[in-house]
C-alpha positions as CSV (number, residue, x, y, z in Angstrom):
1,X,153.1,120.1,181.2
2,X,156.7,122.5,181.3
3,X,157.2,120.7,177.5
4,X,154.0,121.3,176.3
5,X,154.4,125.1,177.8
6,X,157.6,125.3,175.7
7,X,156.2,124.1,172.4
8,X,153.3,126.8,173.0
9,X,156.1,129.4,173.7
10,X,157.8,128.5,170.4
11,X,154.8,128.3,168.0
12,X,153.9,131.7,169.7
13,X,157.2,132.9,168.7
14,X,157.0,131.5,165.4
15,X,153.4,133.1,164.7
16,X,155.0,136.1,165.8
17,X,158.0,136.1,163.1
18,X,155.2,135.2,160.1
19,X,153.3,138.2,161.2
20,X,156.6,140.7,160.9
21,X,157.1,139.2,157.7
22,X,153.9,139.8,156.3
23,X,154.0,143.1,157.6
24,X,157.2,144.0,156.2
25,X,156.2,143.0,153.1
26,X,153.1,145.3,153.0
27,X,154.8,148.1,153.9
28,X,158.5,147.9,152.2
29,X,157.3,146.2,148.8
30,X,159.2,148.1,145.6
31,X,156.6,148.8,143.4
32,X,158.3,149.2,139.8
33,X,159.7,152.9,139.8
34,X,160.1,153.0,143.1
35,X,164.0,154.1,144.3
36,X,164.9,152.4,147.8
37,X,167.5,155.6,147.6
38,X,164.6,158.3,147.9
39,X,163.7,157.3,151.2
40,X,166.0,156.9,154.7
41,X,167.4,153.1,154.5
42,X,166.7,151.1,157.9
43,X,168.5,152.5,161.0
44,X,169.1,155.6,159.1
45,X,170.2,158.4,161.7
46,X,171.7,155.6,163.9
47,X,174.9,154.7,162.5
48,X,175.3,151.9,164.4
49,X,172.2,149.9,163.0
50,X,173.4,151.0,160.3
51,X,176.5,149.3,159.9
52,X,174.7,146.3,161.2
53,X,172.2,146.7,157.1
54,X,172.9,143.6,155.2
55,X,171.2,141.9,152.7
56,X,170.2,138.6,151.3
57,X,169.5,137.6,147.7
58,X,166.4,134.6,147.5
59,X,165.8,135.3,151.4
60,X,162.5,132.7,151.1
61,X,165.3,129.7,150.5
62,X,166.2,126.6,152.6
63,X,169.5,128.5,152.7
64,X,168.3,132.0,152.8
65,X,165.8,131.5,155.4
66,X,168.9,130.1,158.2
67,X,170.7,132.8,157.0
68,X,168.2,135.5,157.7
69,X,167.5,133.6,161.2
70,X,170.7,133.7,162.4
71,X,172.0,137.4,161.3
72,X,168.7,138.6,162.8
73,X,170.0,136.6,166.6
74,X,173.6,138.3,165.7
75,X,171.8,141.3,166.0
76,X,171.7,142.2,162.0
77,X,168.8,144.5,160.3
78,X,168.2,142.4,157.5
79,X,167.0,143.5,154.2
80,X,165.8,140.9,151.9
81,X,166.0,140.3,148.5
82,X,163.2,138.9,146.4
83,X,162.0,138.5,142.7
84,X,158.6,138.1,142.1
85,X,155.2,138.3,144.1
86,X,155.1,134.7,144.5
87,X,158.1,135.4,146.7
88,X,156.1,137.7,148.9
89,X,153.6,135.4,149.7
90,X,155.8,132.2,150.0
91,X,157.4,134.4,153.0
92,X,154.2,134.1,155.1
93,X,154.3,130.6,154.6
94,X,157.1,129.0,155.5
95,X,157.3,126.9,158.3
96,X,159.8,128.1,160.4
97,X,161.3,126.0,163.2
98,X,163.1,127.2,166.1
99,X,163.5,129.8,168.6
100,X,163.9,133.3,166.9
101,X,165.0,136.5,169.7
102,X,164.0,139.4,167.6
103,X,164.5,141.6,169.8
104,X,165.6,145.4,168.1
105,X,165.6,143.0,165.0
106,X,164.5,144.3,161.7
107,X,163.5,142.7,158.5
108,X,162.7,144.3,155.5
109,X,161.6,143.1,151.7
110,X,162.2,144.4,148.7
111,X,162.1,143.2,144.7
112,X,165.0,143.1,142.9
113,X,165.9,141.2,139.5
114,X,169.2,139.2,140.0
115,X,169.2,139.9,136.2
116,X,169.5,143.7,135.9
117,X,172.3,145.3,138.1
118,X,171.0,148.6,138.5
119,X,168.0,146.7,140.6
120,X,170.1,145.0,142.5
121,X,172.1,148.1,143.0
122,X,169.2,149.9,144.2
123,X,168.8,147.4,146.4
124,X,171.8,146.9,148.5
125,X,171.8,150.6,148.5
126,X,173.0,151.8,152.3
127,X,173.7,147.7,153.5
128,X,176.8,147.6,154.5
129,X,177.4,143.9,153.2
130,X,175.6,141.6,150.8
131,X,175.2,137.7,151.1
132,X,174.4,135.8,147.5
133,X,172.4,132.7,148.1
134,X,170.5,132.4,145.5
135,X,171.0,129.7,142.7
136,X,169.8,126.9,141.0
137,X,166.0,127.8,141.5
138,X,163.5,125.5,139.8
139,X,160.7,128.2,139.6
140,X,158.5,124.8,138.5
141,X,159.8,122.2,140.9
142,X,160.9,119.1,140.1
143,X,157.0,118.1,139.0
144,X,157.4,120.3,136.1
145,X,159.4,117.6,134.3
146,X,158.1,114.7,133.0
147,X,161.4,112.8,132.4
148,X,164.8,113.0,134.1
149,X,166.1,113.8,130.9
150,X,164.3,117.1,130.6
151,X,165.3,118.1,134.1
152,X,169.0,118.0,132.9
153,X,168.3,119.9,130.3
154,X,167.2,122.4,132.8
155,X,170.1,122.2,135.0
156,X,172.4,123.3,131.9
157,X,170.7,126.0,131.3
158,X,170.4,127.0,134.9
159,X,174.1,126.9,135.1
160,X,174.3,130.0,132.6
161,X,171.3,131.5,134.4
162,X,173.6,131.2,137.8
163,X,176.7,132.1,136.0
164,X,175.3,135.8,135.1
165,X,173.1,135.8,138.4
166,X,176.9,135.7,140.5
167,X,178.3,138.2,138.3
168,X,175.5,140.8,138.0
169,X,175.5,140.2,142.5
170,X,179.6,141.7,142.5
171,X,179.0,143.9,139.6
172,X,176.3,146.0,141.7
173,X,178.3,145.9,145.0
174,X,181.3,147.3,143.2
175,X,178.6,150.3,142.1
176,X,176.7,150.8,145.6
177,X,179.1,153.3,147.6
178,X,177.6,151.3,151.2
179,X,178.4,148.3,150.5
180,X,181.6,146.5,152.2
181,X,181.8,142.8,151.8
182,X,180.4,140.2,149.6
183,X,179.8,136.9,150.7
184,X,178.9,134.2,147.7
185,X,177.6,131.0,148.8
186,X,179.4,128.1,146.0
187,X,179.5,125.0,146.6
188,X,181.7,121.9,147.2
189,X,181.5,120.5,143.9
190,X,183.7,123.5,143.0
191,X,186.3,122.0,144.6
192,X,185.7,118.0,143.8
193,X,185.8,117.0,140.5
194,X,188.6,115.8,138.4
195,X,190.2,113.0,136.4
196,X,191.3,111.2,139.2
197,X,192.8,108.6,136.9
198,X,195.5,111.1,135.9
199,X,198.6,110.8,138.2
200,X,199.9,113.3,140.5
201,X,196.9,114.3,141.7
202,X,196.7,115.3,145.7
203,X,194.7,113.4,147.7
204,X,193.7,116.8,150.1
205,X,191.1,118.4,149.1
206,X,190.9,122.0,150.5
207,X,189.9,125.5,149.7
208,X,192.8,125.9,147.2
209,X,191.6,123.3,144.6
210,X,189.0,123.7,141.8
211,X,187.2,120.9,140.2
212,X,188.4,120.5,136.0
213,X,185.7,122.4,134.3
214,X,186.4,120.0,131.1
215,X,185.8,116.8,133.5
216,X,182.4,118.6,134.6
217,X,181.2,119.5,130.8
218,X,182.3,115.9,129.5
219,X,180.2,114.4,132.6
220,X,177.7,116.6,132.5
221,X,177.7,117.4,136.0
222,X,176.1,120.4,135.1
223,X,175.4,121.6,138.4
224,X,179.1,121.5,139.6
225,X,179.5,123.3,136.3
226,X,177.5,126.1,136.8
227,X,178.6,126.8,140.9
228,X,182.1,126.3,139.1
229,X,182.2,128.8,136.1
230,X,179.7,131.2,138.8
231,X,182.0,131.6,141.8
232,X,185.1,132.3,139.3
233,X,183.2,135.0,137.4
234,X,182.5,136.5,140.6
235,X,186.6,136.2,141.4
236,X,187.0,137.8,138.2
237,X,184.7,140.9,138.9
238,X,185.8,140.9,142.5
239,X,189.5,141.4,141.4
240,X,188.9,143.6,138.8
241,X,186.6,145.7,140.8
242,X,188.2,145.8,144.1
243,X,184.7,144.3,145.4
244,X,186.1,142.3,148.8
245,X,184.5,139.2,148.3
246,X,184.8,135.8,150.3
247,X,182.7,132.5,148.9
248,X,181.9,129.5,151.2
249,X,181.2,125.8,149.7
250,X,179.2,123.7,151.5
251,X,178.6,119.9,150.9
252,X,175.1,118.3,150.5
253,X,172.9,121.2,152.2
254,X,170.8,118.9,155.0
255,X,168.6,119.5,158.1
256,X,165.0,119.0,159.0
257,X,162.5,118.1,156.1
258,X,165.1,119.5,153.3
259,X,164.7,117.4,150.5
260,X,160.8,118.7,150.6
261,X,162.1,122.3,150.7
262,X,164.7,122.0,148.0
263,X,164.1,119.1,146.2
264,X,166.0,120.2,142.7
265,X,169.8,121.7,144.3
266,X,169.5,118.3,146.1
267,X,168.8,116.2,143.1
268,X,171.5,118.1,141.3
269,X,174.2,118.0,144.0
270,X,174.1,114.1,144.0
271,X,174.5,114.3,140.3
272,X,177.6,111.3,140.1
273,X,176.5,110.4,144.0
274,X,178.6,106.9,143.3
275,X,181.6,108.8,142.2
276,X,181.5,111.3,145.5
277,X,181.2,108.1,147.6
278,X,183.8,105.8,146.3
279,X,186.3,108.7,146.6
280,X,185.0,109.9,150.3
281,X,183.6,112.7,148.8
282,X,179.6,112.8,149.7
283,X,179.7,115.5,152.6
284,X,176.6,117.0,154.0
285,X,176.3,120.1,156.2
286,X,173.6,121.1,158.5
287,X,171.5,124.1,157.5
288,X,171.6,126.1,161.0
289,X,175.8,125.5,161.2
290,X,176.1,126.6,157.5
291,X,174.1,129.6,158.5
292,X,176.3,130.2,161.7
293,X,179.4,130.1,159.4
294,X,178.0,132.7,156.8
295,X,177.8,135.1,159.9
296,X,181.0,134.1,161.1
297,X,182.8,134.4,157.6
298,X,181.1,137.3,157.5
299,X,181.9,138.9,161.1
300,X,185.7,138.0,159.7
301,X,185.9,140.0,156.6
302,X,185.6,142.9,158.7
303,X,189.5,141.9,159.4
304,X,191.1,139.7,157.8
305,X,188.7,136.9,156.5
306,X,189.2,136.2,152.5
307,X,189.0,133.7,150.1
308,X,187.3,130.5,150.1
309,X,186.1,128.4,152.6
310,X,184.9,124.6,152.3
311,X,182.0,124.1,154.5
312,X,180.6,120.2,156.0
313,X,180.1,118.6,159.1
314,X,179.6,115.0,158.0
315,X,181.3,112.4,155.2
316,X,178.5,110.4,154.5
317,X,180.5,106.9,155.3
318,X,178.6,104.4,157.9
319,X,175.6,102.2,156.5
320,X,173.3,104.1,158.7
321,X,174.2,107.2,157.6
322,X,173.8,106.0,153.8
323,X,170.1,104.7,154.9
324,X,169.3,108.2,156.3
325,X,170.5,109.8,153.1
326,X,168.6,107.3,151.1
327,X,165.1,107.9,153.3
328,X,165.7,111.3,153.5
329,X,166.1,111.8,149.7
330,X,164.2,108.7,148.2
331,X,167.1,107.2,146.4
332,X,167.4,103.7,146.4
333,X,170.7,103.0,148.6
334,X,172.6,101.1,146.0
335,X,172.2,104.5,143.9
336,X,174.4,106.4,146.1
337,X,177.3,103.3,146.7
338,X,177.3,101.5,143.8
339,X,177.9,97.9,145.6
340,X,181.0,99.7,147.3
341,X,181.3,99.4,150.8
342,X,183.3,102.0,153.0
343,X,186.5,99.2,153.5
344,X,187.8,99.3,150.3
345,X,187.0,102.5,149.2
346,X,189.7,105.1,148.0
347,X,190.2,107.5,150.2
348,X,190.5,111.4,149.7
349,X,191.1,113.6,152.7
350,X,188.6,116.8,152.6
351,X,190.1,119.5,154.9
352,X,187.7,122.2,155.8
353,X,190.6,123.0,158.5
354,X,190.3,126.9,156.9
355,X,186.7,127.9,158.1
356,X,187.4,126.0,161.3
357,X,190.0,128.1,162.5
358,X,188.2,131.0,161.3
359,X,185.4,130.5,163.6
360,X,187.6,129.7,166.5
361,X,189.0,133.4,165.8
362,X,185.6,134.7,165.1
363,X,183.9,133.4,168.3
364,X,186.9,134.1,170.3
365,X,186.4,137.8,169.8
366,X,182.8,137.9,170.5
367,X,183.1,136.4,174.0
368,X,186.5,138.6,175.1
């Protein structure tokens, strides 16, 4: 009977999150001429709310959604970012899972097109940082594509779509006076893919390497493509700009019912799945610890947090850990080795030692 108390304590909570985001999306929807700048911004008159204004590009993600969840128990108004009314609506949808203390919490929706800067400028007007997690939407989902074929065709020209989408993100923090730091989500395959029958090549893998774009074009890995050329176009405006930025590259994004929820960036992570297993490669992070590192990352740029990080809690390696994958994804489990088994595998070393002693440093503040 206590567990059954608990579950009704939960869902309550749950109903109770749906219902603020509805609400907030009645009452803080942009209409088109609207200027978020002509009225107070949350926490306005309080200046320490107000330092605690962030905001979140594609908020209704698998991604964005953990994100939002855990600013919002870090204490963090949350203002966030969407592009259509579908959006809107999706938001009083989603089944959310979890406990959620939103206590003094606040969350906020406005529209903004990751395509025009001055939108998005309006929009992270008075926030005093800005996560980008948006990329690689399939507005159609996967069933919009009769053939694999035509769904790669998509994913190339997503990867321009992304490209411009990363750039247009540091472009309008550089413009909006309130805005601190920036905090791209890229992705491992940024960091993974290369000719590895050239010699010389080092068999760590951390946050200083980049995957050969020329390797990613010839394979047409086009999602590794467009995370690649997308997090070094936001380097570029960062540096030139003086926008402090910090990106964060997780493996295989995983957690509870995800390939439902983002069935195309999982299908186009585990584009050359074979490859990323016979080298060691194939890493999967949970969505609730990726979220917890975004805070943390983010907590850290306030001192000395920078650069990249490579984010995973698991090398995909044991046979039960390939059959999970394969349920979990409906891929056939020969698909994702190839006939090799994890004995004679070559072995890379992927060091994701960076982020971990960041959030040793992070969490070590919060509880002195």
């Amino acid at each position: 009977m206590g567990i059954l108390r608990l579950h009704e304590t939960e869902n309550a909570e749950i109903d109770e999150f749906r219902r603020m985001l509805l609400s907030c999306a009645a009452g803080h929807r942009r209409k088109d001429g609207d200027d978020l700048r002509d009225r107070d911004p949350v926490g306005a008159g309080n200046g320490d709310v107000l330092e605690k204004l962030v905001c979140v590009t594609s908020g209704v993600s698998y991604l964005g959604i953990a994100v939002v969840k855990q600013l919002l128990v870090h204490g963090y108004s949350v203002r966030i970012i969407v592009d259509n009314e579908e959006d809107v609506a999706k938001l009083g949808e989603m089944e959310i899972s979890g406990e959620m203390r939103l206590t003094n919490s606040i969350i906020e929706i406005v529209m903004a097109k990751l395509t025009e800067i001055e939108s998005l400028a309006n929009a992270f007007d008075g926030c005093r940082g800005v996560f980008h997690t948006a990329g690689f939407i399939d507005p159609s989902g996967l069933s919009g594509y009769s053939s694999l074929c035509k769904f790669y065709v998509f994913q190339k020209a997503m990867a321009d779509i992304e490209v411009n989408a990363s750039k247009n993100v540091v472009e309008a923090c550089a413009i909006t006076p309130s805005v601190r730091n920036c905090l791209l989500t890229s992705s491992l395959l940024t960091c993974i893919w290369r000719d590895n029958s050239r010699d010389g090549l080092p068999s760590l893998i951390d946050h200083s390497c980049w995957s050969d774009e020329s390797f990613c074009l010839n394979r047409k890995l086009w999602c590794a493509l467009g995370k690649l050329r997308a997090e070094k176009s936001a380097w570029e405006v960062a540096k030139e700009s003086g926008v402090k930025l910090a990106t964060i590259c997780p493996g295989l994004i995983t957690g509870p019912d995800f390939y439902r929820r983002s069935p195309t960036s999982t299908v186009a992570y585990l584009k050359g799945v074979q490859d990323m297993f016979a080298d060691g490669l194939l890493a999967t992070v949970d969505v609730n610890r990726l979220a917890e590192a975004h805070v943390c990352i983010f907590e850290g740029m306030k001192k000395t947090a920078s650069g990249r990080y490579i984010c995973f809690d698991r090398i995909i390696e044991s046979g039960e850990e390939i059959e999970n994958l394969a349920r979990e994804t409906g891929i056939n489990t020969s698909t994702i080795t190839g006939g090799a088994s994890s004995s004679n595998r070559a072995r890379y070393e992927l060091s994701n030692q960076k982020l971990f002693r960041q959030m040793s440093r992070t969490w070590r503040c919060f509880n002195e």
